[in-house]
C-alpha positions in Angstrom: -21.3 -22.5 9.5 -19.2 -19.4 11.3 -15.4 -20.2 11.9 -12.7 -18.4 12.8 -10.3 -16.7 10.0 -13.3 -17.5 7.7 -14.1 -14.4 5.5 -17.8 -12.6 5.3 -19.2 -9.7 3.2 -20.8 -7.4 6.4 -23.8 -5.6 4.8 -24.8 -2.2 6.1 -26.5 0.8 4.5 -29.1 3.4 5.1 -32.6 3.3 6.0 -35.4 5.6 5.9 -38.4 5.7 7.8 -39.9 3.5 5.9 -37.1 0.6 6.2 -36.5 1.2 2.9 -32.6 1.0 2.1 -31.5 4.3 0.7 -27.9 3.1 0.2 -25.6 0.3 0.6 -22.1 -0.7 1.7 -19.9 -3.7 2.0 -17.5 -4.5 4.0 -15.4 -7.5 3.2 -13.7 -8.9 6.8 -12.2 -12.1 8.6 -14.0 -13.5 11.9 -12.2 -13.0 15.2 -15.0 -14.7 17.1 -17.8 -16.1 17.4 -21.6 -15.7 19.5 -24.1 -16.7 19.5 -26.0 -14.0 17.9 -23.2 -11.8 16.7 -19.3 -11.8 15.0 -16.4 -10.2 16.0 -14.8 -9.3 12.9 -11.6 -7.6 11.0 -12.1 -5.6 8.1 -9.7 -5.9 5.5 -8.9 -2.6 4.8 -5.8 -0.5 4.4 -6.7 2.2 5.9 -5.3 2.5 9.7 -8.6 3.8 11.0 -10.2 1.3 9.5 -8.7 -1.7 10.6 -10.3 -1.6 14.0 -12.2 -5.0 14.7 -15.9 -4.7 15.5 -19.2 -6.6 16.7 -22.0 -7.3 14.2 -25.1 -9.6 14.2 -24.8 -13.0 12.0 -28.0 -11.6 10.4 -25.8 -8.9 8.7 -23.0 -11.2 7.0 -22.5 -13.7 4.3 -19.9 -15.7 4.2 -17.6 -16.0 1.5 -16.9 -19.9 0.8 -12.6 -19.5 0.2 -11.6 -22.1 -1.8 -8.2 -21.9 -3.3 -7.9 -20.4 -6.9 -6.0 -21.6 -10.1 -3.6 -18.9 -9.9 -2.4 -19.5 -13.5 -5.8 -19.9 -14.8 -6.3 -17.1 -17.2 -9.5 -15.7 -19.0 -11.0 -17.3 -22.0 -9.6 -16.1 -25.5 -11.8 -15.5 -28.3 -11.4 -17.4 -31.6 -13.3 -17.4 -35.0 -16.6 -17.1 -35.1 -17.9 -17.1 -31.3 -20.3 -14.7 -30.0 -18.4 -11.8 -27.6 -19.5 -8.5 -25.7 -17.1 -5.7 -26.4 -17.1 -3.2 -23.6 -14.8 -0.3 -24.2 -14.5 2.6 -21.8 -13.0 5.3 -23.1 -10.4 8.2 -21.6 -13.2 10.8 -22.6 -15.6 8.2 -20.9 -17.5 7.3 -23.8 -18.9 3.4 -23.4 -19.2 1.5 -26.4 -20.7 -1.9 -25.7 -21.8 -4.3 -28.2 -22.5 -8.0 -28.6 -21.1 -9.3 -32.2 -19.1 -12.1 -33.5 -15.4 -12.5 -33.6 -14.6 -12.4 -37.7 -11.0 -12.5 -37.8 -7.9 -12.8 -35.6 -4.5 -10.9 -36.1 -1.5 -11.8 -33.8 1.0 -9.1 -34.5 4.6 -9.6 -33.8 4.5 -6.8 -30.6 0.6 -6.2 -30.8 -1.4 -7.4 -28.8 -4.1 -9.5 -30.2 -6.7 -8.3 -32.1 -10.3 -9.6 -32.9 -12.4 -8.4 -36.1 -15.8 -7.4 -35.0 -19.1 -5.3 -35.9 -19.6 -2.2 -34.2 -21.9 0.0 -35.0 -22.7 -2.1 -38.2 -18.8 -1.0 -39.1 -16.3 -3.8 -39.1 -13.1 -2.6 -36.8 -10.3 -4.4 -34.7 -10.6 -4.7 -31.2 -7.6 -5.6 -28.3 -9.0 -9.3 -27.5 -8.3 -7.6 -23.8 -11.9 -6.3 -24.2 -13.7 -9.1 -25.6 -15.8 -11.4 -23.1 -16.6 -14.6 -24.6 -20.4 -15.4 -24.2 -21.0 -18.2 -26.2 -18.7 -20.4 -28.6 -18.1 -21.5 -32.2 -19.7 -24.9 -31.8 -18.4 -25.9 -35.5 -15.0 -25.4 -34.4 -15.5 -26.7 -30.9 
């Protein structure tokens, strides 16, 4: 399972006395080499300090199956009538999240695209940019 240049999450933390974790980090790196019980592994970090390579027991990773990505796959759009979860973070950092359907679309000629929705039983238009799609129109479909 373990090969070099592979990538694994490295999971560390703190415990209490009571082996309970308290908090918990991850440390996304490339194997160097392997033991029998333990990694040698890279982080990949940018910071200089942190680049370091360092032992760690098998127990502690996951591995990250790599496979090559469709770069020019893009998210899924919207369109009429399918089921989507605004999420809107604010500057002020006020979240508005809300699961509605998409009632209308407007393409403006600079704009970018905008989906009618319900919020807060209001109509308003929403950027498309933060719409996820969780289920579609299956009459259009």
């Amino acid at each position: 399972m373990w090969k070099k240049d592979d990538w694994v999450v490295v999971i560390g933390g703190t415990f209490d006395k009571s082996d309970g974790l308290k908090g918990v980090s991850f440390t996304i790196a490339r194997i160097l080499e392997i033991g029998l019980d333990d990694l040698l592994v890279k982080p990949n970090q940018k910071q200089h300090w942190e680049k370091r390579a360092f032992f760690v027991p098998k127990s502690r990773c996951k591995y990250i199956p790599i496979d090559l990505p469709d770069v020019y796959e893009s998210i899924r759009r919207p369109q009429i009538g399918d089921l989507v979860l605004y999420y809107y973070n604010s500057y002020s950092g006020k979240l508005t999240k809300e699961v509605a359907h998409v009632l209308e679309l407007k393409h403006g000629t600079a704009d970018a695209v905008e989906a009618l929705i319900t919020v807060s039983d209001k109509h308003q238009w929403v950027s498309v940019d933060n719409l996820l799609v969780l289920d579609v129109n299956k009459e259009i479909e």
